[in-house]
C-alpha positions in Angstrom: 37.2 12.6 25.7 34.5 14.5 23.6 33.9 13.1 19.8 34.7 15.1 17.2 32.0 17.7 16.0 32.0 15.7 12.6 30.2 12.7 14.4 28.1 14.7 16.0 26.8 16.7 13.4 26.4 13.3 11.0 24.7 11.7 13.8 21.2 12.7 13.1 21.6 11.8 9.3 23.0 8.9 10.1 20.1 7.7 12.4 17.6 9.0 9.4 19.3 6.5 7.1 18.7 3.7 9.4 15.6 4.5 9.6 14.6 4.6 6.6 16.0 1.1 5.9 13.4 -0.1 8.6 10.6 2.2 7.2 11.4 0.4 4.2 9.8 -2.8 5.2 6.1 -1.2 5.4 6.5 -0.9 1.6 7.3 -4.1 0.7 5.6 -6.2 3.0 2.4 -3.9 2.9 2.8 -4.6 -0.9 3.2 -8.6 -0.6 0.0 -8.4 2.0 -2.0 -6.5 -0.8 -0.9 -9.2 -2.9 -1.8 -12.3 -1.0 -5.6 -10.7 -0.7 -5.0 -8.8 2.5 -7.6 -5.8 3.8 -5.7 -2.0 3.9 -8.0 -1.9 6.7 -5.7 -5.1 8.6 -2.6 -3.6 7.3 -3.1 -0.1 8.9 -4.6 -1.1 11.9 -2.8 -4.7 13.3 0.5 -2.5 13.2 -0.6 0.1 15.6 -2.1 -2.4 17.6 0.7 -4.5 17.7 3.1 -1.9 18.7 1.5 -0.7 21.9 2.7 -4.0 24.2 6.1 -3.5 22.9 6.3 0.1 23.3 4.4 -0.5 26.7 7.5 -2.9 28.2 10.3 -0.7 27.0 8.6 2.7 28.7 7.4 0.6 31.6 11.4 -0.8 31.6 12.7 2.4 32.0 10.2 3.6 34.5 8.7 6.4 32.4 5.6 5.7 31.9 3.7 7.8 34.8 5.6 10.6 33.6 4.0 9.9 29.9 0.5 9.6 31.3 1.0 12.6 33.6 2.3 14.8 30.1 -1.1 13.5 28.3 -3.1 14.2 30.6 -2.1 18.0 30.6 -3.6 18.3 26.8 -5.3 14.9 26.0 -7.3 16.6 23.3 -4.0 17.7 21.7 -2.4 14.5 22.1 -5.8 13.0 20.2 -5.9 15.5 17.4 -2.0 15.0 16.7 -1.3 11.6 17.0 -4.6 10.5 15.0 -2.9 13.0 12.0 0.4 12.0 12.6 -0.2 8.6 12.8 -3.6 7.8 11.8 -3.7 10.2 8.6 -0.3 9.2 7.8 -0.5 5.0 7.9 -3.9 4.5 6.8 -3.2 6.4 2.9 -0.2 4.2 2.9 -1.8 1.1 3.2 -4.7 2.4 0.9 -2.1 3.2 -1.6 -0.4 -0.1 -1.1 -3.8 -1.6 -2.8 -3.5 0.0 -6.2 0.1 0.9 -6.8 3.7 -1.7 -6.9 6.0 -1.1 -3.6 8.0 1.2 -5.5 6.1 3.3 -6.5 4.6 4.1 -3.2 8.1 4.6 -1.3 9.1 7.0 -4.4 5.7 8.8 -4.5 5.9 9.0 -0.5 9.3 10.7 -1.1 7.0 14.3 -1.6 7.1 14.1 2.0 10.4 15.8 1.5 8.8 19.2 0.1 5.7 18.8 2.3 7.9 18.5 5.1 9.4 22.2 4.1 6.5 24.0 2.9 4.9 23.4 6.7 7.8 25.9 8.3 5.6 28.7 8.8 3.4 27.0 10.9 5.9 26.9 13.3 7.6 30.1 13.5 10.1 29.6 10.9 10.6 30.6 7.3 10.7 27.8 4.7 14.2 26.8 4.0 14.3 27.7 0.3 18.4 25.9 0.3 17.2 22.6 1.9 13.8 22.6 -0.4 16.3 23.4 -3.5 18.0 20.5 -2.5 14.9 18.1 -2.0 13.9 19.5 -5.5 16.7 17.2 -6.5 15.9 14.5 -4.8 12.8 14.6 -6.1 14.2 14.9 -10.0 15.6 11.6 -9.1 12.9 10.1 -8.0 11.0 10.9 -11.1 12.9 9.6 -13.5 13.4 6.3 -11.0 9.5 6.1 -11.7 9.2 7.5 -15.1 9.4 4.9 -17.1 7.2 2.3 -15.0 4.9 5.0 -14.3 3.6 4.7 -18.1 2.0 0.9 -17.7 -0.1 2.2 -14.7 -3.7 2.9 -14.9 -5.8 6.1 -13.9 -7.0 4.6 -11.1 -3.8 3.1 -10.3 -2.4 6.8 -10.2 -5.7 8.4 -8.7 -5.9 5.6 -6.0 -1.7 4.9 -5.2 -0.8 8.9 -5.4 -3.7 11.0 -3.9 -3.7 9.1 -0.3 0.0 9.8 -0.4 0.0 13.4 -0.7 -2.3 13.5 2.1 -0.1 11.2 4.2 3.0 13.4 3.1 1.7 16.5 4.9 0.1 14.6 8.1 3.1 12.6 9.6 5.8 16.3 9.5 2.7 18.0 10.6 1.9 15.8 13.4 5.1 14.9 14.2 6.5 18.5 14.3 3.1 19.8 16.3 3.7 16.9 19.0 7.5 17.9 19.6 6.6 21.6 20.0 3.7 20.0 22.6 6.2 18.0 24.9 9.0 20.6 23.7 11.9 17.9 24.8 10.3 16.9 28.2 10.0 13.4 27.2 12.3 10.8 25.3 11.5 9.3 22.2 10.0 6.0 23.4 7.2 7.8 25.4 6.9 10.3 22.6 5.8 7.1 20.4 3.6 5.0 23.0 1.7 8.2 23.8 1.0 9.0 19.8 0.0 5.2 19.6 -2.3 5.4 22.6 -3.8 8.1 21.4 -4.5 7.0 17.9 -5.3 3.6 19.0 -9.3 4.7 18.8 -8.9 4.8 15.1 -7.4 1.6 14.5 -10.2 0.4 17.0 -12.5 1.2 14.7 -11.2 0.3 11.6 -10.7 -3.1 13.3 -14.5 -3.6 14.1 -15.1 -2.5 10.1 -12.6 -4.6 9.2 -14.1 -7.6 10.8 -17.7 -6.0 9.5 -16.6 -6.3 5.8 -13.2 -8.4 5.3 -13.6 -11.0 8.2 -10.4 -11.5 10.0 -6.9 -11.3 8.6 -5.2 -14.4 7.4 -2.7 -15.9 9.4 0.0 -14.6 7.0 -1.1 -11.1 6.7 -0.8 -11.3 10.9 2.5 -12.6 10.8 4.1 -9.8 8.2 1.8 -7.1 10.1 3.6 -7.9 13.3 7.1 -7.4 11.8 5.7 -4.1 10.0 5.1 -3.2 13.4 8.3 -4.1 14.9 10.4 -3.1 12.1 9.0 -0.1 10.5 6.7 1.0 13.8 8.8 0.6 17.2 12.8 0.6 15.2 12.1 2.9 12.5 9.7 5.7 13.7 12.0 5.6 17.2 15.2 6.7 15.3 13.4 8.6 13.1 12.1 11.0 16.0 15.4 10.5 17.9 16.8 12.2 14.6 14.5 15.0 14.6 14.2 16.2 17.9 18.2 16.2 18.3 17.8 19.3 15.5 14.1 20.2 15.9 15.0 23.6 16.2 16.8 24.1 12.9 14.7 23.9 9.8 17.8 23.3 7.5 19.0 20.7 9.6 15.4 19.6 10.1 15.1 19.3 6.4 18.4 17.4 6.1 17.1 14.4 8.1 13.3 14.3 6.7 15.4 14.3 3.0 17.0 10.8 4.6 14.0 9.1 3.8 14.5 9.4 0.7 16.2 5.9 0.8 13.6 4.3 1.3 13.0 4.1 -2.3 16.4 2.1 -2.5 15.6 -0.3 0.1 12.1 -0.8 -0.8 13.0 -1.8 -4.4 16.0 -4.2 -3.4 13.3 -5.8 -1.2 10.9 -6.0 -4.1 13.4 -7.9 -5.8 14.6 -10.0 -3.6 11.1 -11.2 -1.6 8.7 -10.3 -4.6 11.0 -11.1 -7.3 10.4 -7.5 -8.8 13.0 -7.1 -12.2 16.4 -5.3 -11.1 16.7 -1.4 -12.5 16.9 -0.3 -15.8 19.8 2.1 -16.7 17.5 5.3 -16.3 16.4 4.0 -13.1 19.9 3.7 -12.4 20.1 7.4 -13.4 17.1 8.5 -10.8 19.1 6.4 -8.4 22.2 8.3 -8.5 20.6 11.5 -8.5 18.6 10.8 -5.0 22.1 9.6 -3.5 23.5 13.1 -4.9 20.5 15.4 -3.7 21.1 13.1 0.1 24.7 13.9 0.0 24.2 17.6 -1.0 21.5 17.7 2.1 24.2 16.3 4.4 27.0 19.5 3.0 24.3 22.2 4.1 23.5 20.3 7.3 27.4 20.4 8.2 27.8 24.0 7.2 24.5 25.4 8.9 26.2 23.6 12.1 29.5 25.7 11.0 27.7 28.6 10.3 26.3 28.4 14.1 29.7 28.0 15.9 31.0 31.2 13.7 28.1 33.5 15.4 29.2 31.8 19.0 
């Protein structure tokens, strides 16, 4: 019996939303590490590290890892340049911006990755969805007054040091992610997808290990620990349902738009976390406002997913 076209066309948003509850764990616990006198450098780099044996046994499980190897080594210098953007320029800001700025305010700042996400349609073929970014322009209303308020008690370099890295990350995790789905263009899942983008960054962790060694020592046992659930939460669960989400509409920038505008919930789940492991206050009632207004923009994001799958079956 086939499900109804209603599950199928929530299915992607559904799996965003997920994942951005996982994602949501890099903020807080890259927070709590910055806290505890944790390196960025440890941060960025024990995740990737620590994902590549996991993501190893579950390719290797399946038996699909000679046809990953075989796909990178068809464009390894692709594969490098992509994954070391996608991954590499994406992580390392955030951690970077996890050392000046609250939890918070990196997931809501991060949320620009909404627009960025958008604006990068040319590159690919496609206009830039001027409904979805209308949409994301709400989101991202609500995420400023979320912020507004807490945003006054931070310092310049607080702003210059916790926002700029995260503009930079904004633009290199669509990019690289949308360049390496156009590369394999669906001829491998999402597991090899994600082992071959960590194998290929994997030189730039390497070498922010050995300068992390060079000028930090190693990393506490503790900063270990919450790296290696980072990894497993945010870097093997999140980033798999994440690209599962994107490549099932990869070839729709509305719909596209509708599941990188899931992340936006991440700013929900990393400040429940705040509070409950870093005993961060609970919102005000503008917060509260903000709040409301990102679930509105995510619901209205969801409407012109379902009618641009309408809107499809009418030209059939």
């Amino acid at each position: 019996m086939t499900r109804p076209s209603y599950d199928n066309r929530l299915r992607p948003i559904l799996l965003g939303i997920i994942s951005a509850l996982f994602f949501a764990v890099t903020f807080v616990l890259n927070r709590k590490m910055e806290l505890g006198g944790g390196s960025w450098l440890w941060s960025a780099s024990l995740r990737y590290l620590f994902m590549t044996p996991f993501l190893l046994a579950i390719v290797i499980s399946r038996r699909n890892l000679r046809q990953l190897i075989a796909a990178m080594k068809q464009d390894p210098t692709s594969w490098l340049l992509w994954s070391t953007i996608g991954f590499g320029l994406f992580y390392a800001p955030l951690c970077i911006a996890a050392a000046f700025s609250p939890g918070w305010l990196v997931a809501g700042t991060w949320q620009v990755t909404i627009i960025s996400g958008s604006l990068l349609a040319p590159l690919f073929g496609s206009r830039v969805p001027l409904k979805g970014l209308a949409v994301s322009l709400v989101i991202l209303v609500g995420i400023f007054v979320l912020q507004m308020e807490h945003a006054q008690t931070l310092s310049v370099t607080q702003v210059l040091f916790g926002v700029v890295p995260l503009l930079v990350a904004s633009f290199a995790y669509p990019l690289g992610n949308r360049k390496m789905m156009a590369l394999i263009d669906g001829r491998l899942d999402v597991f090899q997808r994600v082992l071959g983008m960590t194998l290929a960054s994997l030189p730039l962790w390497l070498v922010l290990s050995l300068i992390g060694l060079g000028t930090v020592g190693a990393p506490s046992q503790g900063q270990t620990v919450q790296s290696l659930i980072v990894a497993l939460s945010s870097g093997v669960v999140a980033t798999a349902l994440f690209f599962r989400a994107t490549d099932l509409v990869r070839k729709d920038p509305v719909r596209l738009a509708a599941v990188e505008a899931t992340q936006s919930a991440e700013v929900l789940f990393a400040l429940l976390g705040e509070v409950a492991l870093l005993s961060a206050t609970l919102p005000s009632p503008l917060s509260w406002v903000g709040i409301s207004i990102i679930v509105g923009g995510m619901i209205l994001h969801s409407a012109a997913h379902g009618l641009s799958v309408e809107r499809d079956k009418l030209r059939k």
